[in-house]
C-alpha positions in Angstrom: 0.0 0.0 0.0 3.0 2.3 0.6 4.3 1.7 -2.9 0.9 2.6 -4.7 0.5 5.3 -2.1 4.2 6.7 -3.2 3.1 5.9 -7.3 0.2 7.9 -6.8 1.1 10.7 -5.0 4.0 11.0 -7.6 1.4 11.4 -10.1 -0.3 14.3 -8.2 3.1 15.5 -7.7 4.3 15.9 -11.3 0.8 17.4 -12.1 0.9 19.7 -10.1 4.3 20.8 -11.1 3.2 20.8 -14.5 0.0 23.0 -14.3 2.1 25.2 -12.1 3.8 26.0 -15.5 1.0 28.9 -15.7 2.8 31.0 -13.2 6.3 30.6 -15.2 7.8 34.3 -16.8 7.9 32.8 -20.1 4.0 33.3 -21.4 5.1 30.7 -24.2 6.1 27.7 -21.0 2.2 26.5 -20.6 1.8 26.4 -24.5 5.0 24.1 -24.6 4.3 21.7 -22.2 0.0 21.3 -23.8 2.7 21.0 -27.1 4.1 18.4 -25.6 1.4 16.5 -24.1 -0.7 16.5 -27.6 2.4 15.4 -29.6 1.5 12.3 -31.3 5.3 11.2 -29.9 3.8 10.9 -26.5 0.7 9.0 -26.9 2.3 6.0 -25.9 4.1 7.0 -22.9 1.0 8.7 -21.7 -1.1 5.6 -21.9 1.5 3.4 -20.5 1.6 5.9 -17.6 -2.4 5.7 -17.1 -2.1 1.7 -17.0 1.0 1.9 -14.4 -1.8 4.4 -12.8 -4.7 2.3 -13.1 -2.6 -0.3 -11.9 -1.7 1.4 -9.0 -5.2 2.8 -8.1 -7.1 -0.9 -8.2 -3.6 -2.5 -6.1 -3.9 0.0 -4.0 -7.7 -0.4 -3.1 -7.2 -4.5 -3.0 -4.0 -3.8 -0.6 -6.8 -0.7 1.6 -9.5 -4.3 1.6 -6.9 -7.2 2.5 -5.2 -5.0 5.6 -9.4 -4.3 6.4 -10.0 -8.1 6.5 -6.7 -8.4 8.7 -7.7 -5.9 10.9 -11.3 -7.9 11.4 -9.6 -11.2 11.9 -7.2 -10.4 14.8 -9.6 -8.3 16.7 -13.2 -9.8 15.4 -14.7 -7.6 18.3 -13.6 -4.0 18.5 -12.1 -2.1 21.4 -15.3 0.0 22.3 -18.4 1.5 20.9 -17.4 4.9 19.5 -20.8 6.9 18.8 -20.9 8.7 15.2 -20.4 12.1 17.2 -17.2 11.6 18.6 -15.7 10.5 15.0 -13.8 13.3 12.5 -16.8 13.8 9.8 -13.4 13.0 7.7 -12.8 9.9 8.5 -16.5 9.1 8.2 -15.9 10.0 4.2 -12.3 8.6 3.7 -13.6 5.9 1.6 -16.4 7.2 0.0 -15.0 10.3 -0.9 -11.7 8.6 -2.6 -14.1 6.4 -4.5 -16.0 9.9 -5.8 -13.1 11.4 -6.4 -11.4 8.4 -8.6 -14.9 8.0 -10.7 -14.4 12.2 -12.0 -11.1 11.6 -12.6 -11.8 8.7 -14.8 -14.9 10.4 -16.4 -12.8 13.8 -16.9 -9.8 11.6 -18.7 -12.7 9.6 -20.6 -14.2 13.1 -21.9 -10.6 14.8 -22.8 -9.7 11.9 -24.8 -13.1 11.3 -26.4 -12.2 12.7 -30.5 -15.7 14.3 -30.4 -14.2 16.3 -27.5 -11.3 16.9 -29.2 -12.6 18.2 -32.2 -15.4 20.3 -30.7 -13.1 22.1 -27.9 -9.5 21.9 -29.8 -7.8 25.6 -29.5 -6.2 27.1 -32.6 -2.7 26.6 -32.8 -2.2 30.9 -32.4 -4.3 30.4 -28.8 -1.9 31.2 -26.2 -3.0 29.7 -23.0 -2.3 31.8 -20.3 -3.6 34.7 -21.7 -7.2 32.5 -22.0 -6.2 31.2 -18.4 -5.8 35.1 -17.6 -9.0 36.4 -19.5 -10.9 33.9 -17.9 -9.8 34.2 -14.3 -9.7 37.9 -14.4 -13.3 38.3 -16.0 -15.3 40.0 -14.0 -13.3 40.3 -11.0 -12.9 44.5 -9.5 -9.9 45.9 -10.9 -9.8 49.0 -8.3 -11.1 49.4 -5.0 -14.3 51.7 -6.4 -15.2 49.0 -8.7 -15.4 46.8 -5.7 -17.2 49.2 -3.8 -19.9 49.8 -6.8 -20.3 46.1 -7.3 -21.7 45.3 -3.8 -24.6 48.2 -4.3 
């Protein structure tokens, strides 16, 4: 479970370093890397890196069950009653919230890869990225104190 755990957080690691790329000075970094992800060069590299994922994911869930059934068979009767209101509403959703969390991320994978997709959302190849990121973020937001100030009447 600590290898899968280490696999995956890796994953999360290196995508977060690579959307981070929208912050970089160079303007031009964001449209690089989305360059380099679409290249038809690294098609198979990214699949074999969702399978090692995938892999990961369902080893990691079977290796989350097996240490639940151990857990059962040494102590078949827990310690104590605990009452839902003195457990973290956290650890209440652990499980369930993983499982949501894994079933968008595999629906928002199966959308982006779809060719309908694709074809319907692909950006011209003058779009520059950030300044879409930019637009987007900064429409509508106050851009001086007044405007904030006019915006709440």
């Amino acid at each position: 479970m600590a290898v899968t755990g280490i696999v995956l957080f890796g994953y999360v690691l290196g995508h977060m370093v690579g959307n981070l790329q929208i912050f970089a000075p160079d303007r031009d970094q964001i449209n690089h890397y989305a360059a380099f992800l679409h290249s038809p060069a690294n098609v198979a590299p990214l699949w074999l890196i969702r399978a090692i994922l995938l892999a990961a994911v369902v080893l990691h869930i079977v290796a989350a069950l097996q240490l639940t059934k151990l857990k059962s068979d040494a102590r078949p009767r827990g310690y104590c009653s605990l009452s839902i209101s003195r457990r973290c509403s956290g650890s209440l959703r652990l499980r369930t919230g993983g499982g949501f969390r894994g079933c968008v991320r595999i629906l928002a994978d199966a959308e982006v890869d779809h060719p309908r997709f694709v074809a319907q959302h692909a950006a011209p190849a003058h779009c520059d990225v950030g300044v879409a990121w930019e637009q987007r973020f900064l429409q509508g937001t106050p851009k001086t104190r007044q405007d904030l100030v006019n915006s709440k009447r």
